[in-house]
N, C-alpha and C positions, 0 to 999 in steps of 0.2 A: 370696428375694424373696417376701414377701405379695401376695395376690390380693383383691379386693374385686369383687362381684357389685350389680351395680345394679338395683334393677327399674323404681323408677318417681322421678323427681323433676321437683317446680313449682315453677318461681320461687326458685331455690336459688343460694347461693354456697356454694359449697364447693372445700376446697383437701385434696390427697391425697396429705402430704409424704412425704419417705424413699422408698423403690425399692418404690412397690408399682406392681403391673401390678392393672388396672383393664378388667373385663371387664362390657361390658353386654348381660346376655340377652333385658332387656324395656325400658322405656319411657326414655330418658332427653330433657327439656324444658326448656331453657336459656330461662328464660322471656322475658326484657327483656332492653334494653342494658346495665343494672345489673349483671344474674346473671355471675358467674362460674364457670367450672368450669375445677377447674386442676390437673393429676395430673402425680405427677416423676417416675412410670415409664412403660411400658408401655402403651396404651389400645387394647383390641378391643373390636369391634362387632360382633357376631356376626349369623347370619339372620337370626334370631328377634327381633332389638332393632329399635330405631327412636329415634334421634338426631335431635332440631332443635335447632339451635343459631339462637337469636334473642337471643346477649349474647355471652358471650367466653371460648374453650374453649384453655385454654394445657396444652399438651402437650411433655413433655420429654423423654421415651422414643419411642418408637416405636409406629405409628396399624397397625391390620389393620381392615379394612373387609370384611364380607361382605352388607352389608345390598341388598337393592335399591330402587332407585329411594327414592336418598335425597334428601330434601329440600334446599336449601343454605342454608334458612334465612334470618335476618337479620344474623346475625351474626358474627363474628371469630374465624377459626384462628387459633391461635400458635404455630410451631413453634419455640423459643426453648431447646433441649437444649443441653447443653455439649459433647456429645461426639455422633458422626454419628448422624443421624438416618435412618429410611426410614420410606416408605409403604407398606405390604403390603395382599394379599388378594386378593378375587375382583371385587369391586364398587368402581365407582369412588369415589373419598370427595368429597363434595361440601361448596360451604363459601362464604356469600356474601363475604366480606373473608376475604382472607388474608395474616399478615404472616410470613414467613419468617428467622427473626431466630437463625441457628446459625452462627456462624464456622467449624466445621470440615465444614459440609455437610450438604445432604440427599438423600437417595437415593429416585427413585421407582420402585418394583415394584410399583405400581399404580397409573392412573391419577388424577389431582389436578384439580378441575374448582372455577375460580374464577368467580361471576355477579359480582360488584363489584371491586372495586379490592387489588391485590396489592403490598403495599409490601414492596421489597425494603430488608430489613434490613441484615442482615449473610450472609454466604457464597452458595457455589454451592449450586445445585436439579440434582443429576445424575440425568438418566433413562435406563431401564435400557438394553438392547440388545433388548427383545423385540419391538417397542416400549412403553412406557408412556409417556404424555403429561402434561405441564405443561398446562388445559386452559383458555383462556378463553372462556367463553360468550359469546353474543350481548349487548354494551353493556360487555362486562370490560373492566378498563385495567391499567397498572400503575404505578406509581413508585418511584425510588432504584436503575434501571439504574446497574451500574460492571462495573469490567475483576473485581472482587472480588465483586461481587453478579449471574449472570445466568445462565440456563439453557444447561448445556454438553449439549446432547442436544433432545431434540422438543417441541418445541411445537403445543398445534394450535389453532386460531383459527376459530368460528365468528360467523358474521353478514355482515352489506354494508356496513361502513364500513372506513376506513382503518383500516390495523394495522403498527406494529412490532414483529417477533418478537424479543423481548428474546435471543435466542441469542450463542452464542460457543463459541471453545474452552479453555474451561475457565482460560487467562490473560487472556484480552482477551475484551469483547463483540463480537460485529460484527452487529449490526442488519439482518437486510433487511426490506421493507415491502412490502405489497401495497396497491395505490389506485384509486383507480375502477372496485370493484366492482359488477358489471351483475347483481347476485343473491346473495339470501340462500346463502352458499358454507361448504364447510368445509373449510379446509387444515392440512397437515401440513409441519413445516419443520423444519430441521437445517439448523445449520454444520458445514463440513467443512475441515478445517484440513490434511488429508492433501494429496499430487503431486493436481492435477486429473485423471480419467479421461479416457483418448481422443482427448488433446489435439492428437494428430495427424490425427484427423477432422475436418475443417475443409470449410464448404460453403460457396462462391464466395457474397458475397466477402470474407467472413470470409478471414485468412490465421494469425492469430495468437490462442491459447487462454494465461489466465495459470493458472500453474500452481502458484498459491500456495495459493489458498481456493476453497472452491466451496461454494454452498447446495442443497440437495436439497429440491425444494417438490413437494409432493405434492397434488391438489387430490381429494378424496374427491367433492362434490359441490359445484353451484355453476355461474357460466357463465365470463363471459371478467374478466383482470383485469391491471392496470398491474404491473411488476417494479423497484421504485425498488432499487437498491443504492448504495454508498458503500466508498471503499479509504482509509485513513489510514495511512502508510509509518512512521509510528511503532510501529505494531501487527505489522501483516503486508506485507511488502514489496513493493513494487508496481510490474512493469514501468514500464520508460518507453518509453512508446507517447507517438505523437502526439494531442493531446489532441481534437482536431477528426475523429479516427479511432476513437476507441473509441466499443463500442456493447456492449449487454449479449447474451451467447450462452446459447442452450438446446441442450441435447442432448436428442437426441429418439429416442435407442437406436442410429442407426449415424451422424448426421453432428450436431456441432457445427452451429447453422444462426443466423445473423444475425434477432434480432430488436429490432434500432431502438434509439435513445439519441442523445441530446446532450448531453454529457459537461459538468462544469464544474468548475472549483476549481483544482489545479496536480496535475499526475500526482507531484512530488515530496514532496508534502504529504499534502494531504486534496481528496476531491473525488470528486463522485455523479451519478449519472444514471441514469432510470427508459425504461421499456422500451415499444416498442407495445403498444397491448393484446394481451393473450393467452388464446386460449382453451383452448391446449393445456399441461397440465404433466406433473406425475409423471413427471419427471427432473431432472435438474442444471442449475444456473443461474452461469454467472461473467461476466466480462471478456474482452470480444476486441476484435479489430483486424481495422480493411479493410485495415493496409499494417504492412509492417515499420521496424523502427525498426533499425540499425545499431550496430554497438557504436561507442566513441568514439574516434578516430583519431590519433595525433600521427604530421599530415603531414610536419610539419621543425621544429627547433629550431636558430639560426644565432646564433650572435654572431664579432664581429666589430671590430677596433681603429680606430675615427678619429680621429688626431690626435691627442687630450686624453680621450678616452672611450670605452668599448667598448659598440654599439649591440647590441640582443638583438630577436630575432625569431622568435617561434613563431606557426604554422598549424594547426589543428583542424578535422579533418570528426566532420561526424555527433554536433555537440557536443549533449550531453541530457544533464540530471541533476548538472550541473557544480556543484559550490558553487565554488572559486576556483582559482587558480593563484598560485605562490609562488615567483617568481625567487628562485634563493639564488645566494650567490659562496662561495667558499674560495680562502683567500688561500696556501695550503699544500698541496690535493687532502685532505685532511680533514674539518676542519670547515668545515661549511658556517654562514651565516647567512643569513636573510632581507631583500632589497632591495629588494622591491614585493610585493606584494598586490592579484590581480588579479581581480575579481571573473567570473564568468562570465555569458554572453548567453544560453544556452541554448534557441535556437531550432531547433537540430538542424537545423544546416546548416553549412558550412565559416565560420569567423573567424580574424581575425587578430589578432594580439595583439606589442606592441613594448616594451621600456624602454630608456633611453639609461643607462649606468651610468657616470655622470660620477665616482667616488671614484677616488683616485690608484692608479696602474696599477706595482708597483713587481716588476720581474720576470715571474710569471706569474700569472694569475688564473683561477679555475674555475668553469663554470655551470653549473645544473644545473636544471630542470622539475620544480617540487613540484607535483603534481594531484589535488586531493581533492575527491571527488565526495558530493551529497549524503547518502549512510551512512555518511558518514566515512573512506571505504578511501582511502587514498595509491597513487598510482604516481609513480615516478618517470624522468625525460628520460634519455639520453646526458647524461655530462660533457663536456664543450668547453673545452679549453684556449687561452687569448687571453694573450698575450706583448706587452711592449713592440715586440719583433722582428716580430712577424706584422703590422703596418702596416706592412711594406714589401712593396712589390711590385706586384700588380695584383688587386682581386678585387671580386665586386658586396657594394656594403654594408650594402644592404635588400631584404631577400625573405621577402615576396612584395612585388611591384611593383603599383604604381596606375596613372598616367597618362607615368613613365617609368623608366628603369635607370640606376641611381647605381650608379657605382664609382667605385673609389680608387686611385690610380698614383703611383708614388715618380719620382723623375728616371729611374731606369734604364728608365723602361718609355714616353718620351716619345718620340714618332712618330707614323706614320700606318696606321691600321687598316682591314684590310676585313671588315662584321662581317653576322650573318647571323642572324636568327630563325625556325627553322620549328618546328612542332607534334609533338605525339608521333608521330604519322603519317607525318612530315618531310617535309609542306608548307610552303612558304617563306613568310611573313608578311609579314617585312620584311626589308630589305640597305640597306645602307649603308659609309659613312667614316667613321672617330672620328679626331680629329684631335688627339693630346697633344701639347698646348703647352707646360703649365705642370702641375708634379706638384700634386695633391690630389684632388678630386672634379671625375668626369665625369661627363656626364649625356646617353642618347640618349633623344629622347624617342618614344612609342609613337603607330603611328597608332591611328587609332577604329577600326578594324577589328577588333580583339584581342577576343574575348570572355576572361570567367575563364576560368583552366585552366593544362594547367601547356605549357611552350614550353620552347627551346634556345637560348641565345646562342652563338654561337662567334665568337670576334674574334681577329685572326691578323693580323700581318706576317711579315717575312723575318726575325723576330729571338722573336719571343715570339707566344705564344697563350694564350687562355683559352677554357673550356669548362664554360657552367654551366646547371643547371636553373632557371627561373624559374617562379615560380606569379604567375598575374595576379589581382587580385582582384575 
């Protein structure tokens, strides 16, 4: 690799092909927006140099900085290499426009300090672990954020206006933002894509830390300011908490502590919410919860023979996050196929759910709870076997119950009943007579006393009994 020494240049375009490295000891002066200077190796700026870029400085190798208190100029970086690029040195590099345009990356070991507008090109800006900083000054901006163009490591952000830290881990961006800041401030930010720290330090009445992502905001100087964040389950996956319950948490070195939010969008989706003002930082920031959320429950799955059709009936607590449910039959205990598609309500709380499965009943038939929840994961019900034969007899044929209790009796089971409802508790609700007349559907109806919840039938003569659970809804 050839080396080229610069002293002095005005109002120059100049291009520095082939692998030289390009060392400036004394003056170099990018005069205009016209001037280009554009070298395909290597570029050092030594002490003793002095660098204004006021046109357009395209670099393909690798920048070492030792200058201080460099100017940023008017003009436009380009780091535009084919193959990784870094930042080195002792002095930060300064640079009024900067476009970042390396598909396989750039590396800072030393920090990068934008005054104007940063157009993200193509790839990642990785900054070190020392720290070095991606640095935008007071008025900076940037454009052309993606999951392929964004800073996986620190940012830091001076001045009083709003700001989104183009941050991420390294696959995905994930944005947080600081807003209505009360003073000229200077912060430091990272994403963290690791387990959350500490997540079982939880201070009332916080009860719940997500443990997916967490940002590290650091505020150097400056006074109090808003903590807008955003989760999108495309990315990074994202409890489901109650939406009306999440709020944004800081950690403040020994407890996880509630500071404010009103959340919006769908917890299964995408959806954001900013924080009370703060004046405290320099620690971690995520997602929490005043209340827990419960996994999803399959209370009971029932099917059952009447007549001409076999009626289906499943119960769900604690339902969140549902995308559908999928009656199948098999007409063999094999394969199954699909007989409804049921969309889910998903307000995380007990539902009911029915289909009547009118197709002809020839021998025996099998059902079975397809459950797939918004990541796409499947669980599946018990198998339930329903025979021509299992219509006879005596048994309820919808449960859970509303405003009363269906059952089904063949002739052998025609009489007089004395029958009984009490609570898990086994307090007595209701008593009564059923009186079979005529074989098919009986019906006793409930008084208004019943809240939901689940109860005991027991119906009994001198010949036959039944003994069932009912949920009321």
């Amino acid at each position: 690799m050839k080396s080229i020494y610069f002293i002095i240049f005005f109002g120059l375009s100049l291009n520095c092909f082939a692998q030289l490295e390009v060392y400036n000891t004394g003056i170099i002066h990018i005069g205009n927006a016209a001037d280009i200077f554009s070298a395909s190796g290597n570029f050092t700026n030594t002490s003793s140099a002095t660098l204004t870029n006021n046109g357009n400085l395209y670099i393909r190798g690798n920048i070492s900085n030792a200058q201080a208190s460099m100017s940023a100029g008017t003009g436009t970086l380009f780091l535009n290499g084919t193959s990784a690029q870094s930042i080195n040195g002792s002095q930060p590099f300064k640079t009024n426009h900067f476009n970042s345009n390396n598909a396989t990356g750039i590396t800072l070991n030393n920090n990068l300090s934008v005054a104007g507008l940063h157009t993200f090109t193509a790839g990642l800006i990785t900054t070190s672990a020392t720290p070095n900083f991606m640095m935008y000054e007071a008025g900076a901006s940037y454009t052309g954020l993606a999951d392929s163009r964004h800073v996986n490591g620190w940012v830091k952000k001076i001045g009083n206006t709003d700001f989104a830290f183009p941050v991420g881990n390294g696959t995905y961006f994930r944005t947080v933002s600081l807003t209505s800041l009360t003073a000229n401030s200077e912060f430091n930010v990272r994403h963290n894509g690791a387990i959350t720290p500490n997540r079982l330090n939880v201070f009332n009445p916080l009860v719940y830390i997500d443990t997916s992502e967490y940002w590290t905001i650091n505020k150097i100087s400056g006074a109090a300011a808003r903590v807008f964040m955003n989760w999108d389950n495309s990315k990074v996956p994202f409890p489901s908490l109650m939406m009306t319950d999440i709020r944004v948490a800081h950690y403040d070195g020994s407890f996880w502590r509630n500071i404010g939010g009103a959340a919006s969008g769908n917890q299964s989706t995408t959806g954001s919410l900013t924080s009370n003002s703060v004046s405290v930082f320099n620690n971690n920031f995520t997602f929490g919860s005043v209340s827990y959320v419960l996994p999803l429950k399959l209370i009971s799955f029932t099917a059952g023979r009447i007549t001409d059709y076999t009626k289906t009936n499943w119960t769900i607590g604690n339902e969140l996050n549902v995308k559908q449910y999928e009656l199948q039959r098999s007409d063999e205990g094999i394969n199954f196929y699909t007989l409804s598609v049921q969309t889910a309500n998903n307000q995380n709380r007990t539902e009911f759910y029915s289909y009547d499965d009118k197709k002809t009943l020839k021998g025996t038939a099998y059902y079975r709870l397809k459950i797939i929840d918004v990541f796409n994961e499947i669980k599946f019900s018990q198998t339930i076997a329903v025979s021509a034969a299992s219509s006879k007899g005596m048994y309820v044929i919808t449960n859970p119950v509303d405003a009363s209790i269906d059952l089904f009796a063949d002739d052998a089971y025609k009489g007089t009943y004395q029958y009984t409802i009490v609570n898990s508790a086994g307090q007595q609700y209701q008593s009564g007579v059923l009186n079979i007349v005529n074989a098919g559907i009986q019906r006793i109806g409930l008084q208004s006393t019943f809240s939901p919840g689940a109860y005991i039938l027991t119906l009994k003569n001198a010949t036959h009994s039944l003994q069932k659970m009912i949920l009321k809804k």
